[in-house]
N, C-alpha and C positions, 0 to 999 in steps of 0.2 A: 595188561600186556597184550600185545599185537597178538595174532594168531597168524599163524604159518600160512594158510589157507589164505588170510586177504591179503599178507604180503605176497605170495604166488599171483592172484591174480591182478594185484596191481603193476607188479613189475611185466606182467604178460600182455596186461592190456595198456600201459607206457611204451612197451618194444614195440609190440607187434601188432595195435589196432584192432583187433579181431572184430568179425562179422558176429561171430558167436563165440564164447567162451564156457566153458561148467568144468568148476574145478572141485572133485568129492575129496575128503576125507574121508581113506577105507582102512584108516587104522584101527581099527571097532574089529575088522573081521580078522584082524592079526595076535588076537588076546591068546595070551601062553608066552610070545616071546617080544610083545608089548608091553610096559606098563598104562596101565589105565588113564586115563587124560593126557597120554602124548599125542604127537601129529608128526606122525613118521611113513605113512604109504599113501598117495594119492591118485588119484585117476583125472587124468586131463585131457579133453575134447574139446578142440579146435580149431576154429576156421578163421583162416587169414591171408589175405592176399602177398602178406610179406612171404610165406609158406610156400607158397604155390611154384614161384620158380627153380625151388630147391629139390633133391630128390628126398627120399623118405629119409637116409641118413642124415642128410644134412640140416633136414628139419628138424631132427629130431638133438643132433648137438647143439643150434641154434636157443633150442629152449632149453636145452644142458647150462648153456652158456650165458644164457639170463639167469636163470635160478641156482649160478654156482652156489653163491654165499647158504642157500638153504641145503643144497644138498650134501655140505661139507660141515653143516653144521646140526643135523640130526633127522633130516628126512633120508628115510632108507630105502623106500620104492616109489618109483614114478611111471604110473603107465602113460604111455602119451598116444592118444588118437588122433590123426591130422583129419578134419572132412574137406575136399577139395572146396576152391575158394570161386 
């Protein structure tokens, strides 16, 4: 079975190209109101020129907006870091 993680960053790095990408898996630090082997809170850092002309909101729906299908279907936090491009 695919894991959440490489389909996150495959669909990120088909959008948006990035210079740099690192997408963690921080569901490990959510245990109480996680179960054990899901992939439900992520932390993501990156750099992309597609990024750059947008303000921080909009950058931040744009990867809303690629990764609907995951986030509507069991990831429950996303931190997103934009590093200028």
């Amino acid at each position: 079975m695919e894991k959440i993680r490489d389909r996150i960053i495959q669909k990120l790095e088909n959008e948006l190209h990035p210079l740099f990408l690192e997408v963690k898996d921080d569901s490990a630090k959510h245990a109480g109101h996680v179960e054990a082997g899901q992939e439900t809170h992520f932390s993501i850092t990156i750099q992309a020129p597609a990024l750059t002309p947008l303000s921080r909101v909009a950058a931040h729906q744009r990867i809303y907006q690629i990764l609907d299908h995951e986030l509507k279907t069991g990831v429950h936090a996303l931190a997103i870091h934009i590093k200028p491009a």
